[in-house]
C-alpha positions in Angstrom: 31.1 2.3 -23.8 28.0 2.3 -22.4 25.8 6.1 -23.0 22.6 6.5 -20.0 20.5 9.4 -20.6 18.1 10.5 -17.0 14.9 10.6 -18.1 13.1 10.7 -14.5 15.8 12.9 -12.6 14.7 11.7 -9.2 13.5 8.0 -8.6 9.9 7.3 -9.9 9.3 5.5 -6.7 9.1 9.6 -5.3 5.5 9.8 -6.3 5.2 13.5 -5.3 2.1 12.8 -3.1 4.4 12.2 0.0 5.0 14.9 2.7 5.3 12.8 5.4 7.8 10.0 5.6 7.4 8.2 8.5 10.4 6.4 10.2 10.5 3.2 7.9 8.2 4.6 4.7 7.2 1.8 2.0 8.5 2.9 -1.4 5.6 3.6 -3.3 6.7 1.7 -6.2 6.4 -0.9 -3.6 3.3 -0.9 -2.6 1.7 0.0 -6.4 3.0 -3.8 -6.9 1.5 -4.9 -3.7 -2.1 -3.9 -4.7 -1.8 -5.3 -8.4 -0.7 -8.3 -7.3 -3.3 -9.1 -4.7 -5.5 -8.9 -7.6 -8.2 -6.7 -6.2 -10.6 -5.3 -8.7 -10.6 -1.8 -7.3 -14.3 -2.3 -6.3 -14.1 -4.2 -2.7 -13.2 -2.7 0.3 -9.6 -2.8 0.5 -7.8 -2.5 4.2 -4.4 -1.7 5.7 -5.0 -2.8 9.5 -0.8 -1.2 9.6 -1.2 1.3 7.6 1.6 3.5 8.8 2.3 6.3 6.7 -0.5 5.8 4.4 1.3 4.6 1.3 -0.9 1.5 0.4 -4.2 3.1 0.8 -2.9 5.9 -1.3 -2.1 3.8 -4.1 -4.5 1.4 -3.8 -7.1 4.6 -4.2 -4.8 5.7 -7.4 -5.3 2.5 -8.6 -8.9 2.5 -8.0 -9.2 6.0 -9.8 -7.0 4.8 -12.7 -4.5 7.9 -11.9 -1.4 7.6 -13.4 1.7 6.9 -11.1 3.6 10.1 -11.8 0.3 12.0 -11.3 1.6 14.3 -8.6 5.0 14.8 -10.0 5.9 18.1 -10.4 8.9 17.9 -13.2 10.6 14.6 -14.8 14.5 14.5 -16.4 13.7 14.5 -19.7 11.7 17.7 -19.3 15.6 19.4 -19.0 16.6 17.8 -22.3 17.3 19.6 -25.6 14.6 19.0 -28.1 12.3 18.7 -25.1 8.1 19.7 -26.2 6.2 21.0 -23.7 3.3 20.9 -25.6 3.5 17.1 -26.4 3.8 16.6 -23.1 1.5 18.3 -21.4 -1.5 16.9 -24.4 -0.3 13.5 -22.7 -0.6 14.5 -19.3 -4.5 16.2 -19.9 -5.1 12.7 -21.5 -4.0 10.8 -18.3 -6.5 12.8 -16.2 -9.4 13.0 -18.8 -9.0 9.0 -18.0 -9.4 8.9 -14.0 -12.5 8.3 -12.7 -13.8 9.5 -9.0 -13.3 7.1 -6.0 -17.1 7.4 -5.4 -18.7 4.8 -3.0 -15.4 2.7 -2.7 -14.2 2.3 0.6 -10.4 2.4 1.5 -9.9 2.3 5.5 -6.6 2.4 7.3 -6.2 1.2 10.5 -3.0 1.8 12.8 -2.4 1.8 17.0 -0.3 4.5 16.5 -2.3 8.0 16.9 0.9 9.9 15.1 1.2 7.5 12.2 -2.4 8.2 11.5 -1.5 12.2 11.5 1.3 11.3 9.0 -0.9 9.4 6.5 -3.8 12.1 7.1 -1.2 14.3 5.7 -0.3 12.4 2.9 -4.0 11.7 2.2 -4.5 15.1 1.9 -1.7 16.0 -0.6 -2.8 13.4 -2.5 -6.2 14.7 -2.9 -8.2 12.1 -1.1 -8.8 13.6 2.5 -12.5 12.6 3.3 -12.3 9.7 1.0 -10.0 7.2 2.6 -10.7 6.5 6.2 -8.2 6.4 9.1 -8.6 5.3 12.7 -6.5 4.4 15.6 -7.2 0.8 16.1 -4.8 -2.3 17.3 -4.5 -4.8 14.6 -4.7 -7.3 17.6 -8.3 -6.8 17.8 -8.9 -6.5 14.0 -12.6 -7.6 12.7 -13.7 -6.7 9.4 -17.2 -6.4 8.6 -18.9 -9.7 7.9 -19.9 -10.1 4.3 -17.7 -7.4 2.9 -15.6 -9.8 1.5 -12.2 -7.3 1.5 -8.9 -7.5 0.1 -6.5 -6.9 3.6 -3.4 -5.3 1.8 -0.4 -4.6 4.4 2.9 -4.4 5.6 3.2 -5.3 9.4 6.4 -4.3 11.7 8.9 -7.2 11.5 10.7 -5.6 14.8 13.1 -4.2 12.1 13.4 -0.1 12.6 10.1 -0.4 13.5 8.8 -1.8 17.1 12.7 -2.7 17.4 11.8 -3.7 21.0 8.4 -5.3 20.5 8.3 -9.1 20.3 6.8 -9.7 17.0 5.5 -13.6 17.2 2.2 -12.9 19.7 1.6 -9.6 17.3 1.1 -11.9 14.2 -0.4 -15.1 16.1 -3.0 -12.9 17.5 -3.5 -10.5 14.3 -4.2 -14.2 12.7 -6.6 -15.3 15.2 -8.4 -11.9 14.3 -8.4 -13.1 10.9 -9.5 -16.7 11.7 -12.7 -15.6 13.4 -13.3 -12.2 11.5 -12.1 -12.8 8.2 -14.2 -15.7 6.2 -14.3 -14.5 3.2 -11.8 -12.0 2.8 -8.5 -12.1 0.7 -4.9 -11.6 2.4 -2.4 -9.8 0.6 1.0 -9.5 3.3 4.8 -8.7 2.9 6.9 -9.4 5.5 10.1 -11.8 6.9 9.1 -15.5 6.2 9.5 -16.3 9.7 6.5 -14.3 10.1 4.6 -16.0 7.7 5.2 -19.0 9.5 4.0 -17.4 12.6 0.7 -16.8 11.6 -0.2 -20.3 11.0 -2.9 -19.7 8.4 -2.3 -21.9 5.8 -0.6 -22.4 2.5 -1.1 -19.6 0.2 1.0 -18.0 -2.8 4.3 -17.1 -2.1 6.9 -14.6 -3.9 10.0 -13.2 -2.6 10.6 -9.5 -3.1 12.9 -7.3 -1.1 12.1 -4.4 0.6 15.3 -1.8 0.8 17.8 -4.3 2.1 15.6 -6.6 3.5 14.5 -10.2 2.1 10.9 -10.2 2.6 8.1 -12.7 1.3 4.9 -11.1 -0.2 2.2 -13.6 0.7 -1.5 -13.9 -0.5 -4.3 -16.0 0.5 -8.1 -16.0 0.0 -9.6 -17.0 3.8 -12.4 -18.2 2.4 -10.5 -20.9 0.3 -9.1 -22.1 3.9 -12.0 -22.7 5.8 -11.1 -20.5 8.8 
């Protein structure tokens, strides 16, 4: 026989930050492993030119302020269980925030064409503390330009025409976010998940390449550093 005891109660993916879901939300746990594997140090400007919902920049920022992941939950599983110490607890929790540190002069900007996705990740900025510290505009990835010299770390999820932009064609979307990043982005690191046909689409060279599912969905997280291309 085999004896499970819940721990979490609901998934730890449900960060508690989230009160707006959007249509086709990135798990959080998701996109936590999205930012530590693009290797950014937390001190660059990081960018979501699709930034939906907000989930990236949000943990991206928690990452930044070395916040624990369960930071905003409000109860866990094991919190029900006989034997359960409050007290224990709660001197590990204080811990966890006497470690964070403010976001200060680091800039995390989100970018989407959409004006109400930007309303649902203002919302989920705010519950998670950081409204006026993470920027949002409505802009079209299609005409992205970062900043010369900043060299960022572009962390993000695009539509692959998959519950989202069901009815857009998806091929001159990534060929001309690529030529943004061909003429914009020297210097900047590239941190994408998405279908591998996509990858292919964008024509920017070889870069690292692991497969991870999203939901149901066989994706390809893909990372290059622009400036090691020569675009």
């Amino acid at each position: 026989m085999t004896l499970s005891l819940d721990s979490s109660g609901s998934g730890l993916r449900k960060r508690g930050y989230r009160v707006e879901n959007g249509r086709a939300p990135l798990a959080e746990t998701l996109a936590a492993g999205m930012v530590l594997s693009s290797q950014w140090n937390g001190k660059a400007p990081m960018i979501d030119p699709f930034c939906g919902s907000g989930t990236l920049l949000i943990e991206a920022a928690m990452f930044a302020c070395n916040m624990a992941p369960g930071r905003y939950r409000s109860n866990f599983g094991f919190q029900n269980w006989p034997g359960y110490v409050p007290k224990v607890f709660n001197k590990m929790l204080a811990e966890a925030k006497a470690g964070e540190k403010p976001l200060g002069k680091r800039r995390i900007i989100g970018h989407d064409k959409s004006a109400g996705h930007l309303r649902q990740a203002q919302a989920n900025v705010d519950a998670a503390g950081f409204g006026g510290q993470i920027e949002l505009s409505v802009d079209d990835a299609r005409e992205f330009a970062p900043n010369p010299g900043w060299n960022a770390h572009i962390i993000t999820n695009p539509p692959y025409g998959i519950r989202v932009a069901e009815d857009e064609d998806m091929e001159p979307l990534y060929s001309q976010f690529a030529e943004c990043l061909r003429e914009h982005g020297a210097g900047c690191t590239l941190t994408m998940l998405t279908q591998p046909e996509w990858i292919d689409a964008l024509e920017l060279g070889v870069g690292r390449q692991t497969k991870l599912r999203n939901g149901a969905i066989d994706c390809v997280l893909y990372r290059m550093d622009i400036r090691d291309q020569g675009l």
